[in-house]
Backbone atoms as SQL, in Angstrom:
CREATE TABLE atoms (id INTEGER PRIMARY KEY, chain TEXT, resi INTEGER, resn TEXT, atom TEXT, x REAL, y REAL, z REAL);
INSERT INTO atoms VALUES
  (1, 'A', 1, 'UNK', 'N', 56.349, 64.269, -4.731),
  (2, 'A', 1, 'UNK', 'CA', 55.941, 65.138, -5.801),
  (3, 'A', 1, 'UNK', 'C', 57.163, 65.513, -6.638),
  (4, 'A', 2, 'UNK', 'N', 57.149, 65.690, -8.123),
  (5, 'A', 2, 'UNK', 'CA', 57.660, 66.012, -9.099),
  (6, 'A', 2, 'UNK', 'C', 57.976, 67.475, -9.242),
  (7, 'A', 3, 'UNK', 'N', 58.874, 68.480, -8.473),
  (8, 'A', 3, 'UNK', 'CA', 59.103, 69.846, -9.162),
  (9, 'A', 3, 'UNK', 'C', 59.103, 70.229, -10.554),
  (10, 'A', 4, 'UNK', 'N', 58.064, 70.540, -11.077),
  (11, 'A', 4, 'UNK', 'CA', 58.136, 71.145, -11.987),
  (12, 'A', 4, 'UNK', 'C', 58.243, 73.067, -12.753),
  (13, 'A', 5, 'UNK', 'N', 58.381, 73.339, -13.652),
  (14, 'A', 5, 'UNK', 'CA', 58.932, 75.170, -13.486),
  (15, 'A', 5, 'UNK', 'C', 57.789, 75.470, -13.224),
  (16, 'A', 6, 'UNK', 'N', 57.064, 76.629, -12.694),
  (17, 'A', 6, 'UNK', 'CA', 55.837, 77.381, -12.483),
  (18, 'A', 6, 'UNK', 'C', 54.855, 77.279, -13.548),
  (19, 'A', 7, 'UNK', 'N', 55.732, 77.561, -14.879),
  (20, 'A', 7, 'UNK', 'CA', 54.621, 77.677, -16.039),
  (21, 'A', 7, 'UNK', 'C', 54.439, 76.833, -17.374),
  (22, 'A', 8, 'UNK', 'N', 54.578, 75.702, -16.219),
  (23, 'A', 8, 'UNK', 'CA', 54.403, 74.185, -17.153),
  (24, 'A', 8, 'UNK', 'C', 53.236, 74.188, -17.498),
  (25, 'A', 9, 'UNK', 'N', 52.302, 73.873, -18.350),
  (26, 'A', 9, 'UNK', 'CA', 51.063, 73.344, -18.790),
  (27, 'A', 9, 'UNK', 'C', 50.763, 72.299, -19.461),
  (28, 'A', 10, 'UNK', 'N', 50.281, 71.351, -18.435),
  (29, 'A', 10, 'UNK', 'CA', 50.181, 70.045, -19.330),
  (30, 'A', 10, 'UNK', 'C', 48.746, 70.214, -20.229),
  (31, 'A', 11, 'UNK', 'N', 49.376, 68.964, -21.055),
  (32, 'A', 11, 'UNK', 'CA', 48.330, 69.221, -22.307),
  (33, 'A', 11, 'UNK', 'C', 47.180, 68.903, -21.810),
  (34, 'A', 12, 'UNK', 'N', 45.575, 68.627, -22.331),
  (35, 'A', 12, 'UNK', 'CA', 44.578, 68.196, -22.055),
  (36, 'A', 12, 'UNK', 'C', 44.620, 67.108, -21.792),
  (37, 'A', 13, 'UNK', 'N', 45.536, 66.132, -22.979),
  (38, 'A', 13, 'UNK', 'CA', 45.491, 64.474, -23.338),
  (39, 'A', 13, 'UNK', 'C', 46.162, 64.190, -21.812),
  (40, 'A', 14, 'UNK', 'N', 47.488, 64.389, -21.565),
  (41, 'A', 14, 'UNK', 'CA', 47.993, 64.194, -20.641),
  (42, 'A', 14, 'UNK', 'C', 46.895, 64.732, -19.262),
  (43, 'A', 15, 'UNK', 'N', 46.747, 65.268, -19.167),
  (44, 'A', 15, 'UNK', 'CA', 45.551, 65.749, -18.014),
  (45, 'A', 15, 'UNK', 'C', 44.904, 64.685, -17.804),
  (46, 'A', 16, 'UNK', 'N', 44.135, 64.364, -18.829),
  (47, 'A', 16, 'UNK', 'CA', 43.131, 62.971, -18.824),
  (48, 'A', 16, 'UNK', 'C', 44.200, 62.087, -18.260),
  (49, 'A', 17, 'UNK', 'N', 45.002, 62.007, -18.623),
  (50, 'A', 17, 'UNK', 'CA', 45.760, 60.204, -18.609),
  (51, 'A', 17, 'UNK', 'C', 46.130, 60.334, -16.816),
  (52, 'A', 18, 'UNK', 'N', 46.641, 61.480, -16.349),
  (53, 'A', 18, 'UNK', 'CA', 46.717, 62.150, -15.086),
  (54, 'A', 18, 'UNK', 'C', 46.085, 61.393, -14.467),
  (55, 'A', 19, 'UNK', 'N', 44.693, 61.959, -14.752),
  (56, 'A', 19, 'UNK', 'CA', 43.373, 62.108, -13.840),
  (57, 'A', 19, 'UNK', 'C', 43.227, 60.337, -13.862),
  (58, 'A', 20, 'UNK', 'N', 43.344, 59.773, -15.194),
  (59, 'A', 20, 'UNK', 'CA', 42.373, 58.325, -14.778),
  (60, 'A', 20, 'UNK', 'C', 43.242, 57.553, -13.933),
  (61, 'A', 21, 'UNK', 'N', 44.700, 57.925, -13.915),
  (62, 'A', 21, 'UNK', 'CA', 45.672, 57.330, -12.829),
  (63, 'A', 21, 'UNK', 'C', 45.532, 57.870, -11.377),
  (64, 'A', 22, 'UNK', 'N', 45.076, 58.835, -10.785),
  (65, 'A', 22, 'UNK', 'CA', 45.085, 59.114, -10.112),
  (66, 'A', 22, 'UNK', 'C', 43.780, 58.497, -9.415),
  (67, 'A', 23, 'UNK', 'N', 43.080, 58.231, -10.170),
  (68, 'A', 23, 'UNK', 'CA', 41.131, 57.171, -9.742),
  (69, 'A', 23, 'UNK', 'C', 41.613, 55.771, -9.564),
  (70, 'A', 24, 'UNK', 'N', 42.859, 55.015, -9.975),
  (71, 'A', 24, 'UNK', 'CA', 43.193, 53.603, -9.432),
  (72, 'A', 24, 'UNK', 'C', 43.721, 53.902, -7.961),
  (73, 'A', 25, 'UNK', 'N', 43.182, 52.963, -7.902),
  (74, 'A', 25, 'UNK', 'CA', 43.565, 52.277, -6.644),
  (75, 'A', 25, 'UNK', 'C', 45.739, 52.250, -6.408),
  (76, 'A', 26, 'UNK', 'N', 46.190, 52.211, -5.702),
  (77, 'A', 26, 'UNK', 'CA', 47.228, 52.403, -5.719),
  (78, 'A', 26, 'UNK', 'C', 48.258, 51.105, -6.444),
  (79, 'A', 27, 'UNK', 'N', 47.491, 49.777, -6.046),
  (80, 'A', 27, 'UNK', 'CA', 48.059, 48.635, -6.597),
  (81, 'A', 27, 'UNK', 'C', 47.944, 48.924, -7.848),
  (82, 'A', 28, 'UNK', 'N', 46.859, 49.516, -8.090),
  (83, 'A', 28, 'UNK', 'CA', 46.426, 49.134, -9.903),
  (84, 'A', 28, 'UNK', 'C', 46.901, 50.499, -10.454),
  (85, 'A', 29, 'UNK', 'N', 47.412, 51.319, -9.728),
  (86, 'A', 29, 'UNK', 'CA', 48.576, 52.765, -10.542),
  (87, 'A', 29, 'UNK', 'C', 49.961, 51.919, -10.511),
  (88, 'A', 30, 'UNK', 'N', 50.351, 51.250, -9.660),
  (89, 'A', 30, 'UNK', 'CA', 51.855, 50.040, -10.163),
  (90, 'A', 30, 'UNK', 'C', 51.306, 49.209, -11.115),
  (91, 'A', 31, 'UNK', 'N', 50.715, 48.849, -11.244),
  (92, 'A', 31, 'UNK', 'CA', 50.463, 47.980, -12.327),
  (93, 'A', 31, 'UNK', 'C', 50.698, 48.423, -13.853),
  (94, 'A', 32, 'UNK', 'N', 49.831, 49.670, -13.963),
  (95, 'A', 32, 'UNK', 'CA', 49.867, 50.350, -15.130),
  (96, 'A', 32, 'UNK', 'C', 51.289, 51.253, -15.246),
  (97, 'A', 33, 'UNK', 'N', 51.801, 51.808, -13.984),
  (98, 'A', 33, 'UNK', 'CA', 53.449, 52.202, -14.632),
  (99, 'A', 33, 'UNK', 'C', 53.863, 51.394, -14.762),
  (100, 'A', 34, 'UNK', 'N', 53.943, 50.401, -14.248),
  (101, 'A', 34, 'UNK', 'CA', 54.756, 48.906, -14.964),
  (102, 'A', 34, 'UNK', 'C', 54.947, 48.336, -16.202),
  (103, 'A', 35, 'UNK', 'N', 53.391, 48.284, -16.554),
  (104, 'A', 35, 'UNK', 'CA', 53.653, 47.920, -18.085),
  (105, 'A', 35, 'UNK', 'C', 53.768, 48.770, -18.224),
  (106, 'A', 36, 'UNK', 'N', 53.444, 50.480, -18.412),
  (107, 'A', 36, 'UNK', 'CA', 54.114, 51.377, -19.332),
  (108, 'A', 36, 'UNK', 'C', 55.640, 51.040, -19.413),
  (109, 'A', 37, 'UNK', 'N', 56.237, 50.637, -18.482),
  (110, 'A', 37, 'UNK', 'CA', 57.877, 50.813, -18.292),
  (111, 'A', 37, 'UNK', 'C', 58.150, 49.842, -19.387),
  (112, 'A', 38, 'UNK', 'N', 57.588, 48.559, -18.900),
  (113, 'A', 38, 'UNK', 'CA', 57.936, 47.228, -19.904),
  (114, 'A', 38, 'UNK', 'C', 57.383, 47.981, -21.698),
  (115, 'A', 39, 'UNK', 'N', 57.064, 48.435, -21.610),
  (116, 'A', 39, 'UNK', 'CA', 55.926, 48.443, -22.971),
  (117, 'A', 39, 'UNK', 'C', 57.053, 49.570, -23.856),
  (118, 'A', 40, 'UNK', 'N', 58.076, 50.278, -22.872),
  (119, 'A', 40, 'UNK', 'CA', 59.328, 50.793, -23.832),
  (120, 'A', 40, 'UNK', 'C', 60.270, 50.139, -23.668),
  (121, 'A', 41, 'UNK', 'N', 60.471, 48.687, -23.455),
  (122, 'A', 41, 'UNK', 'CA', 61.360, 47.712, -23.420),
  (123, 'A', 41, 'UNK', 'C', 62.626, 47.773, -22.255),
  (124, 'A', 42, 'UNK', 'N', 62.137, 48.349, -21.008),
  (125, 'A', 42, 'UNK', 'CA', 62.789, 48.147, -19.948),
  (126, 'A', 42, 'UNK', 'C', 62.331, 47.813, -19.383),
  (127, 'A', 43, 'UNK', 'N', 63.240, 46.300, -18.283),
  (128, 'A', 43, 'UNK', 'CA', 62.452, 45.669, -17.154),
  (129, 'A', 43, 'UNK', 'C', 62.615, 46.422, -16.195),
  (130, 'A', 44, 'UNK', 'N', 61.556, 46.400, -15.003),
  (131, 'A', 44, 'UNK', 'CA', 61.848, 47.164, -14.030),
  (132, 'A', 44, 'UNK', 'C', 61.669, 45.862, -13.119),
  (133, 'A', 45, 'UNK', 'N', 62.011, 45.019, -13.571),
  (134, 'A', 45, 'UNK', 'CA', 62.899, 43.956, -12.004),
  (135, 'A', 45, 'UNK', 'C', 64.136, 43.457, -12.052),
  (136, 'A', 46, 'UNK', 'N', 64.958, 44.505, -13.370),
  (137, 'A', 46, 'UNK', 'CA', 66.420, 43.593, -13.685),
  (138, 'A', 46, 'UNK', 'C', 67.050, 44.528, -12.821);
């Protein structure tokens, strides 16, 4: 888990994006941080 300060509030949008990652399957939550990673132009196997 991520420490964050007490009186963080994530936005709604982010909430959603949260939530539908948290409903994959665990292979398919690596999958999707993956390409997010690639998709801001860093490899994450160099």
């Amino acid at each position: 888990m991520v420490p964050v300060p007490a009186n963080y509030k994530m936005t709604r949008e982010a909430n959603i994006v949260l939530t539908a990652l948290q409903r994959l399957e665990f292979s398919q939550q690596i999958t999707v941080l993956g390409n997010a990673v690639v998709d801001m132009g860093v490899d994450p196997l160099a």
